[in-house]
C-alpha positions as CSV (number, residue, x, y, z in Angstrom):
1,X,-18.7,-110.8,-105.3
2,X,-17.4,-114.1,-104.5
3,X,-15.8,-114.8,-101.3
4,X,-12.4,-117.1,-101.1
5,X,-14.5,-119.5,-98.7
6,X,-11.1,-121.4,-97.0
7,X,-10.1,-117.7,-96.0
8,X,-13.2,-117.6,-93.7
9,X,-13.7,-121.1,-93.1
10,X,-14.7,-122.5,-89.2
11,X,-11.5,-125.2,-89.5
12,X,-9.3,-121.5,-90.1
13,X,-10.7,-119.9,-87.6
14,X,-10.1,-122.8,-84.7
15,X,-6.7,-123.1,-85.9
16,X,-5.9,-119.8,-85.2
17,X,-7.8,-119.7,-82.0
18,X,-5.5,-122.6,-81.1
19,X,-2.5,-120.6,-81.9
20,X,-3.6,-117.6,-79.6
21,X,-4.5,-120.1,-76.6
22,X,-1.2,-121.6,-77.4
23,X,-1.7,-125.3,-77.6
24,X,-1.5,-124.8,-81.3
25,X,-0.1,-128.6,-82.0
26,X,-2.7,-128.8,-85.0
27,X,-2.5,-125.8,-86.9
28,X,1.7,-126.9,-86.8
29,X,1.0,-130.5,-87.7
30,X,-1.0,-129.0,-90.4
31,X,1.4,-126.8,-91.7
32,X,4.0,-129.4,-91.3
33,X,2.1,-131.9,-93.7
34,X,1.5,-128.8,-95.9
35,X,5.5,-128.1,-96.1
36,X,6.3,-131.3,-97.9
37,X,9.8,-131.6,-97.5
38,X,10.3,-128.3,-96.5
39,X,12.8,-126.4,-94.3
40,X,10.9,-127.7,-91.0
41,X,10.8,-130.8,-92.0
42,X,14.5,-131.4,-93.1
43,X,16.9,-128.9,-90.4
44,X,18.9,-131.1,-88.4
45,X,20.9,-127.6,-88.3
46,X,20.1,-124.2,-87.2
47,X,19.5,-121.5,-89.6
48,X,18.4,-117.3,-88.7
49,X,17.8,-114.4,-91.2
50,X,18.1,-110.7,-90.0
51,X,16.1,-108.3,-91.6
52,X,18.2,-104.8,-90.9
53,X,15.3,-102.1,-92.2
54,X,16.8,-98.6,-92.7
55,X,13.3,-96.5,-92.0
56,X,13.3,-93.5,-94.0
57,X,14.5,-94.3,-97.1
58,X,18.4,-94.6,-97.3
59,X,20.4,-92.3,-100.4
60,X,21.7,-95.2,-102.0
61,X,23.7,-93.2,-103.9
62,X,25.9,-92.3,-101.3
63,X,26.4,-95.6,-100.1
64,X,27.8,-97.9,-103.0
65,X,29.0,-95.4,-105.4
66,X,30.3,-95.9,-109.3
67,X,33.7,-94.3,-109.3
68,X,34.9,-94.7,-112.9
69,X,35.7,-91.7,-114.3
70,X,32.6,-90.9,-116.0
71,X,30.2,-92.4,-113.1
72,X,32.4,-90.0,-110.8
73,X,32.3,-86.7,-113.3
74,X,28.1,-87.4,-113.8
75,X,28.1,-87.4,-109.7
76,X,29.9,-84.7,-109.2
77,X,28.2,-82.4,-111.6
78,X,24.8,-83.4,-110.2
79,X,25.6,-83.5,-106.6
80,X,28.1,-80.9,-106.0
81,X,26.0,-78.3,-105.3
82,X,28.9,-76.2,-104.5
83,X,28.8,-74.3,-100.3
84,X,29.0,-77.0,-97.2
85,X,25.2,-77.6,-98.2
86,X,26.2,-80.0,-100.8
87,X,25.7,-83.5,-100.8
88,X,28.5,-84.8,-102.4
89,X,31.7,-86.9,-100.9
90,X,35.1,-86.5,-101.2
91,X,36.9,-88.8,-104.1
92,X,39.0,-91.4,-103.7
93,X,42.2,-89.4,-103.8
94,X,41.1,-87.0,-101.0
95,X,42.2,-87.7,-97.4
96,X,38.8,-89.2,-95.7
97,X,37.6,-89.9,-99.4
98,X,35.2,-93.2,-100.2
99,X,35.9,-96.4,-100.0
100,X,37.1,-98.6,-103.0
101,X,35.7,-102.5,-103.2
102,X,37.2,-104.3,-106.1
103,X,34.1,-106.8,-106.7
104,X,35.0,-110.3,-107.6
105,X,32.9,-110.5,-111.1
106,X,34.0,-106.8,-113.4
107,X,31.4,-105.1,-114.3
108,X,33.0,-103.7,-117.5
109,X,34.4,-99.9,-117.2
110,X,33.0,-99.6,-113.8
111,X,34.6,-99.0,-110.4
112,X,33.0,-99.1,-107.0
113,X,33.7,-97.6,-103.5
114,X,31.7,-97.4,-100.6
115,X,31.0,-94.7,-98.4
116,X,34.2,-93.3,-96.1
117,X,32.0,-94.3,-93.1
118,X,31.3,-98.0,-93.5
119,X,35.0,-99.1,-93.0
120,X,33.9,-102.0,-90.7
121,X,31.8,-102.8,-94.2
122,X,34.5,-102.8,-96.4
123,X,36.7,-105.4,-94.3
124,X,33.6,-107.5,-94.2
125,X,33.3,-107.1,-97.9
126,X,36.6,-107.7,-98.5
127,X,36.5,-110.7,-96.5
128,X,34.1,-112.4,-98.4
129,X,31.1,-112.1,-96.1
130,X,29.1,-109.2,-97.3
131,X,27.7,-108.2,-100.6
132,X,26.0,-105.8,-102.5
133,X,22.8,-106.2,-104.5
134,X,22.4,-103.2,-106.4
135,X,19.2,-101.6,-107.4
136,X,16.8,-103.8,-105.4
137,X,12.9,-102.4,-105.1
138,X,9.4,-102.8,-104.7
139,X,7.9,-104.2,-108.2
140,X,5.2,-106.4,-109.2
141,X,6.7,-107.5,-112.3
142,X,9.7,-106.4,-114.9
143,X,9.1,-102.9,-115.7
144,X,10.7,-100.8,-118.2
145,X,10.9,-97.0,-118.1
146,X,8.7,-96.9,-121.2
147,X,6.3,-99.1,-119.3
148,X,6.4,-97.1,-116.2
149,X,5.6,-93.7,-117.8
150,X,2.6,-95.6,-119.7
151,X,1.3,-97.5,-116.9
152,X,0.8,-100.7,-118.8
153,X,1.8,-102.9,-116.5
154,X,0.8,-103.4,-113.2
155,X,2.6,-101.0,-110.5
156,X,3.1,-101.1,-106.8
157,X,0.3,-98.7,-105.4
158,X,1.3,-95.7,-103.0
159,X,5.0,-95.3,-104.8
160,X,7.1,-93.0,-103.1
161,X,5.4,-93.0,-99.4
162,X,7.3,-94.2,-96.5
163,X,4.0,-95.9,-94.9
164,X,3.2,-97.6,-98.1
165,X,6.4,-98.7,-99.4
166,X,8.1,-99.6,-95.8
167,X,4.9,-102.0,-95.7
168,X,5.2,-102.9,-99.4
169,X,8.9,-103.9,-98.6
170,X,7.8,-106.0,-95.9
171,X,4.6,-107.5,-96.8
172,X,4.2,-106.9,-100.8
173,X,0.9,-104.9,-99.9
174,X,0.6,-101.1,-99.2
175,X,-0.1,-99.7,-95.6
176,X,-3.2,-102.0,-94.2
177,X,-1.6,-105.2,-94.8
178,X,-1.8,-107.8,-91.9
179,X,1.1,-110.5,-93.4
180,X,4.4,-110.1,-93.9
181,X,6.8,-112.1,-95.8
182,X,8.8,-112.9,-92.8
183,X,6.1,-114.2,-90.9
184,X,5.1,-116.5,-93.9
185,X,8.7,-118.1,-93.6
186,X,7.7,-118.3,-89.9
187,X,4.4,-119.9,-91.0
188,X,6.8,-122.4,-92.6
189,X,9.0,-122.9,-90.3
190,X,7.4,-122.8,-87.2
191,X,6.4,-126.7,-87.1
192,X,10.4,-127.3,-87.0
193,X,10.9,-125.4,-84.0
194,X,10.0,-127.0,-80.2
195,X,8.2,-123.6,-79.3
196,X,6.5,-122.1,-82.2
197,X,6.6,-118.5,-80.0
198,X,9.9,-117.8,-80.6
199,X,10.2,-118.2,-84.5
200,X,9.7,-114.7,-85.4
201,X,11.2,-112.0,-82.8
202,X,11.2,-108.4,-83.1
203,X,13.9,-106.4,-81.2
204,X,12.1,-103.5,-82.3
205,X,8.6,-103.1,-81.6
206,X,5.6,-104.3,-83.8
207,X,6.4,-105.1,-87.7
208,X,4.2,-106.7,-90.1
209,X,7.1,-108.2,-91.8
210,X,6.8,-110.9,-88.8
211,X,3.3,-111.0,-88.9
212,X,2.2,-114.6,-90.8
213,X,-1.3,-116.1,-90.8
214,X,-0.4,-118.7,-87.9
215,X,2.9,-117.7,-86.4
216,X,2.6,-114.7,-83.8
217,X,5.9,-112.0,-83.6
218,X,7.3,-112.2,-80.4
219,X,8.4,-108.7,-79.3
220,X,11.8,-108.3,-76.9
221,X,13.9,-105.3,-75.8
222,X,17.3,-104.8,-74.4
223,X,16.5,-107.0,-71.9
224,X,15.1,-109.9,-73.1
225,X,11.3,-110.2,-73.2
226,X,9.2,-108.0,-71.5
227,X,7.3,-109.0,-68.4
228,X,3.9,-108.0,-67.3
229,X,5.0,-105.3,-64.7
230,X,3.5,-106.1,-60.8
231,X,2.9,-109.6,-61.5
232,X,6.3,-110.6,-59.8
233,X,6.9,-107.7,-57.4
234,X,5.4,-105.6,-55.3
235,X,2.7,-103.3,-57.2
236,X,2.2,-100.1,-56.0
237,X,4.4,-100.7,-53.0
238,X,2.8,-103.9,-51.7
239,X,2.1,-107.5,-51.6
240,X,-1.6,-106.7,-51.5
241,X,-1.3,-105.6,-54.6
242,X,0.2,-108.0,-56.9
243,X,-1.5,-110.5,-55.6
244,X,-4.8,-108.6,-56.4
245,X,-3.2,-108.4,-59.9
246,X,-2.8,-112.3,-60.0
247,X,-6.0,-113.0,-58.9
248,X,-7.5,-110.9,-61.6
249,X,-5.6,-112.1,-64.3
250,X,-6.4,-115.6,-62.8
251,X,-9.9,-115.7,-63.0
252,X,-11.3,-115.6,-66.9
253,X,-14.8,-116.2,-65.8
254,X,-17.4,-117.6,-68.5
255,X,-17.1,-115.0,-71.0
256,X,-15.2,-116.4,-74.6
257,X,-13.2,-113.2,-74.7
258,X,-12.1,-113.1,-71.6
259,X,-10.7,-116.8,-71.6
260,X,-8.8,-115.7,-74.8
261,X,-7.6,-112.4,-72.9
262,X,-6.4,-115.0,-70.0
263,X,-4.6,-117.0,-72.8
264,X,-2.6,-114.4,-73.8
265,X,-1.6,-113.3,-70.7
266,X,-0.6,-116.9,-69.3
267,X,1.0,-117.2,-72.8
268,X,3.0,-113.7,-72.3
269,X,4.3,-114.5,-68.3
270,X,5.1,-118.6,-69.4
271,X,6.8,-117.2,-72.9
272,X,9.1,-114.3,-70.8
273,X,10.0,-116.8,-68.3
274,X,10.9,-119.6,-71.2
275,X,13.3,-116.9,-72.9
276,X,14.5,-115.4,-69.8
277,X,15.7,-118.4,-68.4
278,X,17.4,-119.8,-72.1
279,X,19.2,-116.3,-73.8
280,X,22.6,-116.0,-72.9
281,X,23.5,-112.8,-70.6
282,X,24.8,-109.8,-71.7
283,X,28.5,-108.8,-70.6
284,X,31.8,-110.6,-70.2
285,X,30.0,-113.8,-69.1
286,X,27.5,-114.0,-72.1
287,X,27.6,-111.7,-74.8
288,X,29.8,-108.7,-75.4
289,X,28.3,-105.5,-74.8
290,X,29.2,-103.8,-77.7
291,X,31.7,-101.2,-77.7
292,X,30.9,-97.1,-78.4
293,X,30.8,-96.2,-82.1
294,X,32.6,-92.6,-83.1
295,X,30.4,-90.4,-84.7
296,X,32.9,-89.1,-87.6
297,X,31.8,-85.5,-87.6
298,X,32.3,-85.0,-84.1
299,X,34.4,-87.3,-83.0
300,X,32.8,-88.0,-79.9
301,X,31.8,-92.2,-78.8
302,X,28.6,-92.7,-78.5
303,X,26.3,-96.2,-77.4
304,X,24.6,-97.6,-80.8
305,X,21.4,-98.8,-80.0
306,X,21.5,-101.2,-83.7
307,X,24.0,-102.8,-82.0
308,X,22.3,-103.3,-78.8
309,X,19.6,-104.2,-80.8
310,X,22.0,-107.1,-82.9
311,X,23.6,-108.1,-79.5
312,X,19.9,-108.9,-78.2
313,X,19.5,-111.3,-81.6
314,X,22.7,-113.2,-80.7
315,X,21.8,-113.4,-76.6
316,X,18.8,-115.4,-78.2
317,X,20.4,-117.5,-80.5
318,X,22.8,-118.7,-78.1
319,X,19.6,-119.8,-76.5
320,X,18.2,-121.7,-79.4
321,X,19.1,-125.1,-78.2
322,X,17.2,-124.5,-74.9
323,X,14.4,-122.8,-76.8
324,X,14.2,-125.8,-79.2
325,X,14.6,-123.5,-82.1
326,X,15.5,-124.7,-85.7
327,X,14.7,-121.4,-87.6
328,X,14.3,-118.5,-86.5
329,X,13.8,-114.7,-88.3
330,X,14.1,-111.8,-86.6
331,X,14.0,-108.1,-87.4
332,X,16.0,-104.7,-85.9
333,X,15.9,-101.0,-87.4
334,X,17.7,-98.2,-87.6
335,X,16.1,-94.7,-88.0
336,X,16.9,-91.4,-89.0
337,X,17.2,-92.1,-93.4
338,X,14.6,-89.6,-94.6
339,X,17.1,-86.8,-95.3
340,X,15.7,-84.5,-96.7
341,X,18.2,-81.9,-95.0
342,X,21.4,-82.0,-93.7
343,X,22.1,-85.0,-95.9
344,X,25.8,-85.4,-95.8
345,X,26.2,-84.9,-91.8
346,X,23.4,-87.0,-90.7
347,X,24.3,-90.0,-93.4
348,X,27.5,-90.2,-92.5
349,X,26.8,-90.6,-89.0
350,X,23.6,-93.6,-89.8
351,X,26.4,-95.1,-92.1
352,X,28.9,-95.5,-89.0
353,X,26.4,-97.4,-87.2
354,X,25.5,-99.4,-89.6
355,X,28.7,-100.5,-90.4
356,X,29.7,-100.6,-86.6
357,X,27.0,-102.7,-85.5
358,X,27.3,-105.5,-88.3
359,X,31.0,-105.5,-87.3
360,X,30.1,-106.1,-84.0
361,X,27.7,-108.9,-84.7
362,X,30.0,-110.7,-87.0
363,X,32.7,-110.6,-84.7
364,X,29.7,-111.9,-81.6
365,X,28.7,-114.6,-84.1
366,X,32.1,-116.0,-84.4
367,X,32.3,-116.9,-81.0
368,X,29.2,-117.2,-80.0
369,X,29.8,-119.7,-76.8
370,X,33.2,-121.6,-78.8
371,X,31.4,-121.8,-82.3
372,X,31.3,-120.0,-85.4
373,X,27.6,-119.3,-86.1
374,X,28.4,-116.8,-88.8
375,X,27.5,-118.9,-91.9
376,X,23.8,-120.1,-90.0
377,X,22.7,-116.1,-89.4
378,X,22.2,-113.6,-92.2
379,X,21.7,-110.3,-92.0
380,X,20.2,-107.9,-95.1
381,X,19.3,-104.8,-95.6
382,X,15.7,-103.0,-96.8
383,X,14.6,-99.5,-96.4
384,X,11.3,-97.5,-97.8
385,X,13.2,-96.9,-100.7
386,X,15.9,-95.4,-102.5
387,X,16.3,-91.4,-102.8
388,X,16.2,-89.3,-105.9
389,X,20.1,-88.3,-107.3
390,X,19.5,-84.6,-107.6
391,X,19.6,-82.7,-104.4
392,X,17.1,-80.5,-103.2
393,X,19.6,-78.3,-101.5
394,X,21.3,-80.2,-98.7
395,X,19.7,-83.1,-98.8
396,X,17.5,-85.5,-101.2
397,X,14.0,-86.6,-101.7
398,X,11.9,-90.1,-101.7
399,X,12.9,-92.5,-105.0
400,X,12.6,-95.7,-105.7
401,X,15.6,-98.3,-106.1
402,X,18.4,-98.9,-104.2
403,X,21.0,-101.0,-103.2
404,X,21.5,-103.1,-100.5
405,X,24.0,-104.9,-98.4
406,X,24.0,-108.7,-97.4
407,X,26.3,-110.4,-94.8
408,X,27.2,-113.5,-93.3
409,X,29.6,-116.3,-93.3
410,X,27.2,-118.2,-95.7
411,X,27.3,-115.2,-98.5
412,X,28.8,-114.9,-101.7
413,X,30.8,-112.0,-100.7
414,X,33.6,-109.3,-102.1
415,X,30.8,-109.2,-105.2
416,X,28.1,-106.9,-106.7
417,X,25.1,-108.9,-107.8
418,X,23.0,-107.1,-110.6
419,X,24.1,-104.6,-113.0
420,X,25.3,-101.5,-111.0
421,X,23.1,-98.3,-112.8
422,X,24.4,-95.3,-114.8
423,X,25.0,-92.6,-112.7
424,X,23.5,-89.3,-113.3
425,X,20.0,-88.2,-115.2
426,X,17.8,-88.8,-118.1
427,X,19.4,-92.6,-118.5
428,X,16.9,-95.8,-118.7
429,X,16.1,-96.5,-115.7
430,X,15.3,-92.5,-114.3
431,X,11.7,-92.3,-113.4
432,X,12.5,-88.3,-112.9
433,X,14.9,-86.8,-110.6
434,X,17.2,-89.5,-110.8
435,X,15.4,-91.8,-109.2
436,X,16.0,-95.7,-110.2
437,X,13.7,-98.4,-111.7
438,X,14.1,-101.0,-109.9
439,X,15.8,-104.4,-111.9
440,X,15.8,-106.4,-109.0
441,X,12.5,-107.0,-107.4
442,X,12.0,-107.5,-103.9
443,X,10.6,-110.6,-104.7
444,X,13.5,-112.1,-106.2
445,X,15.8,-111.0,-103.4
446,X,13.8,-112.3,-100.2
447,X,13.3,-115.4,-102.6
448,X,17.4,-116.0,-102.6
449,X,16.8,-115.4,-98.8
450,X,14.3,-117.9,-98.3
451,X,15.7,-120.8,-100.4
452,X,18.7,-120.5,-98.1
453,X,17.3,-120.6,-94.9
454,X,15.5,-124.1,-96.6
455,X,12.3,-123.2,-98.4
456,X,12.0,-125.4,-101.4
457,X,11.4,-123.9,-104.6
458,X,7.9,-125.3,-105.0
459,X,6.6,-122.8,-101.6
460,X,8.6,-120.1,-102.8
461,X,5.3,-118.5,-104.4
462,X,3.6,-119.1,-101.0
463,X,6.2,-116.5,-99.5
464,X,6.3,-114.4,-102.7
465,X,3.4,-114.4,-104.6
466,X,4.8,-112.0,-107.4
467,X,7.6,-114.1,-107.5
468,X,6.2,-116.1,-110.7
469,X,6.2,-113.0,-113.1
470,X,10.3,-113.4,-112.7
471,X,12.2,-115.3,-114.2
472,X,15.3,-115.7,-112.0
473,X,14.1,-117.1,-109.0
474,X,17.4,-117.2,-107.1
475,X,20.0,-114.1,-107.3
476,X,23.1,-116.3,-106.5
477,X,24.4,-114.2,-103.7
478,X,23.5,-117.3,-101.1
479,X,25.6,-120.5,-100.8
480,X,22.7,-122.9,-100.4
């Protein structure tokens, strides 16, 4: 076996020792030579991607929906399942019925809608700052059904399980994978940015998609970053005590590891007190606290933690002058999509926040401290995958393709990008159970994503190395 020698190199290693003690000015001047004339190099502006990840695997099917009359019959004669088990909505003449969206490019007989919960959405769509890429998956390289059922081409492993394919949507590579493709924008980037810390932030918890092979994913919650608790108050009831805790995290003695372990922590305390003192507060004199979001089977208001989450993103953003930041990624979820059950109740509620959250961070990003930031930041959706189109009595089961949403003042909105697929079974893209081949790659979307935020098309293969089995490179949904 022959071992990739640069991959284990001594010059490697030191660099990312010299990221983790934080002095890291040569693994960025590296990179920066490495970018050419890259994002880094080149952003006299300030540019932010969102990923929004849906965990569980979001029904697609009830999200955007083909309305035309024989989309509509073929869904209604699979997913009526007749009883309040069923999974189907209400049509478009029916009080509380879906949504329609006219796009701007016809798709010929077809009609859309989306579902009755993302109103917010729909004004969004309709405004020209969200839109719809349908059928979007994990792939390696064009696959037809023929293909798929021979297996003569190469397949993404693990198809169909949420650990595999959450970390395939993130990273290209099944569960195990140590990179993802948002952290190799934030290798990228990072040399453009005064702090490299702060390039890739997670509001919510540890994700390889931030993870890149020099940039580190800076974690925060509702409050900012998190401090090391005791350091800066009383531990345990007294004085004694945090200074104790000081004095131990003080003293790294001789031993390599424990030097590195005193790194980090300096690092950690030195990082918290950089963000806390540069994102904007939360309330009336900083950000908008979001408002409640009505849960539309109950009716009853109800905090949304995505938008908490999204209201944390834009506190930090409106620090980005004061954290030096040119580019930044971050990444938020929102739980609850593997419905296997109770389908129609617990969608409709996930779709409310979803649609009530990007509202709410559209609206933030507007006036965001006087100035419209909403063409720099843009949000997008991912998920594990898509869900089969037959029902398994009231609710679905793991699939493939899907579609997903983009939004932001710099999107090509009010459109559908991609041909929308037939509704219903046993058509050209089923794999079984109505569950879609994907014709857009995951690949190819991030790809549109990453030329935006300013990575030339020569690097684009760094970020997505399966990128060069497709031919369109660039989806169009971006202004860039």
């Amino acid at each position: 076996m022959t071992i990739n020698a640069p991959h284990f190199s001594r010059r490697r290693f030191l660099g990312s020792m010299l990221t983790l003690a934080g002095t890291g000015a040569a693994p960025f001047a590296l990179n920066l030579a490495a970018m050419g004339n890259a994002a880094a190099q080149s952003a006299g502006d300030y540019k932010a991607m969102v990923c929004l990840f849906l965990n569980g695997g979001n029904d697609a099917f009830n999200t955007v929906l083909a309305t035309d009359s024989a989309s509509w019959n073929e869904y209604l004669r699979v997913r009526n399942t007749g009883g309040s088990d069923s999974i189907h909505l209400p049509g478009t003449g029916e009080t509380g019925g879906v949504l329609p969206i006219v796009p701007a490019t016809a798709q010929a007989g077809r009609s859309f809608a989306l579902h009755p919960s993302l109103g917010p959405l729909k004004e969004l769509f309709d405004g020209g700052r969200a839109a719809v890429v349908a059928n979007v998956g994990t792939l390696i390289a064009p696959t037809t059904l023929a293909q798929y059922k021979a297996k003569s081409v190469a397949l993404p492993p693990k198809l169909f399980s949420h650990n595999d394919q959450q970390s395939t949507w993130q990273s290209g590579q099944p569960e195990g994978a140590s990179v993802g493709w948002g952290g190799r924008l934030g290798d990228l980037a990072m040399a453009g940015n005064a702090n490299a810390m702060f390039t890739t932030i997670s509001a919510a918890g540890n994700t390889v998609f931030l993870s890149g092979q020099q940039v580190r994913q800076f974690q925060v919650g509702q409050a900012g970053a998190v401090p090391i608790r005791g350091i800066s108050a009383n531990l345990f009831g007294t004085a004694a005590g945090t200074s104790a805790l000081q004095a131990i995290l003080a003293d790294a003695g001789n031993d390599l590891i424990e030097q590195e372990q005193k790194s980090a922590v300096q690092r950690a305390i030195s990082s918290q007190s950089i963000l806390s003192g540069a994102m904007l507060a939360a309330g009336p004199t900083g950000v908008p606290n979001p408002t409640s979001y009505i849960n539309p089977t109950t009716g009853v208001a109800a905090t949304n933690p995505l938008a908490v989450q999204l209201q944390t993103v834009a506190r930090i953003i409106g620090g980005r002058s004061a954290l030096g930041a040119k580019r930044q990624v971050f990444y938020v979820t929102l739980g609850g999509f593997d419905t296997h059950d109770r389908q129609k109740i617990q969608q409709a509620d996930l779709m409310a926040r979803l649609a009530h959250a990007l509202a709410y961070f559209d609206t933030t990003l507007a006036a965001l401290q006087g100035t419209d930031l909403r063409r720099q930041v843009t949000t997008f959706t991912a998920s594990d995958f898509g869900r089969t189109f037959t029902s398994n009595g009231d609710g679905t089961d793991h699939g493939w393709g899907a579609h997903h949403f983009v939004v932001g003042g710099a999107v090509r909105g009010r459109d559908i990008y991609g041909a929308f697929p037939a509704s219903g079974l046993g058509h050209a893209l089923d794999v079984g159970s109505g569950s879609l081949l994907p014709t857009i790659s995951v690949d190819q979307y991030g790809a549109t994503l990453a030329k935006w935020f300013g990575v030339p098309d020569s690097q684009l293969g760094e970020v997505f190395p399966n990128l060069a089995n497709f031919t369109q490179r660039d989806l169009g949904f971006m202004n860039t």
